[in-house]
C-alpha positions, 0 to 999 in steps of 0.5 A: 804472104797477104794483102788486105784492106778494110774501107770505112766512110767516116762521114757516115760512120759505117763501112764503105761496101761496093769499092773496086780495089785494084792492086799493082806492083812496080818492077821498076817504080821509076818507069810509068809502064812497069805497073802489073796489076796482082789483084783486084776485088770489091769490099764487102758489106763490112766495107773488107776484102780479106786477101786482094792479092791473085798469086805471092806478095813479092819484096818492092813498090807496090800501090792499091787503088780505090775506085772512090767516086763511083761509091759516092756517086751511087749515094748521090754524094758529091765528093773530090775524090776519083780514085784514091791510090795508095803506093808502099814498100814490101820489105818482107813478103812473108809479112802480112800487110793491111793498108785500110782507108778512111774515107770521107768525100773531101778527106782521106788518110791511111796507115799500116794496118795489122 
């Protein structure tokens, strides 16, 4: 059905706007090459982008990536992280699936959101 996310700085406490999120699917997640890329976008000024997918969520492995540093370097904050890539299972594509990220420069977590 759908794939969306929402990206908060937790060190700031307000939404993280501007991160290129790409999003990719695995035909066979054992093999480094099978990676395709279904969409990509960047957060809004609410730190969302509403539906990141360009065609059908399909059932399988499927990953998004945060491009993460160049947030905080435009900020002048140094931090770990790159890129944070976050890899899940679609059971039921008919599902919606929201993977938000809590970001802060030395920490991040995420869950299965609604």
């Amino acid at each position: 059905m759908s794939l969306s996310t929402h990206v908060l700085d937790t060190a700031t406490g307000r939404p993280a706007s501007g991160i290129v999120v790409r999003a990719e699917f695995a035909a066979d997640p054992t093999a480094a090459d099978s990676w395709s890329e279904t969409g990509t976008g960047t957060t809004d000024a609410d730190g969302r982008i509403g539906d990141l997918l360009s065609g059908d969520l399909r059932p399988g492995t499927h990953r998004v990536t945060f491009a993460t540093g160049p947030y905080f370097a435009d900020r002048g904050v140094e931090a770990f992280w790159g890129d944070v890539t976050i890899t899940f299972h679609v059971t039921d594509p008919a599902d919606h699936y929201h993977v938000p990220l809590l970001l802060s420069p030395y920490g991040y977590s995420t869950y299965r959101g609604s």
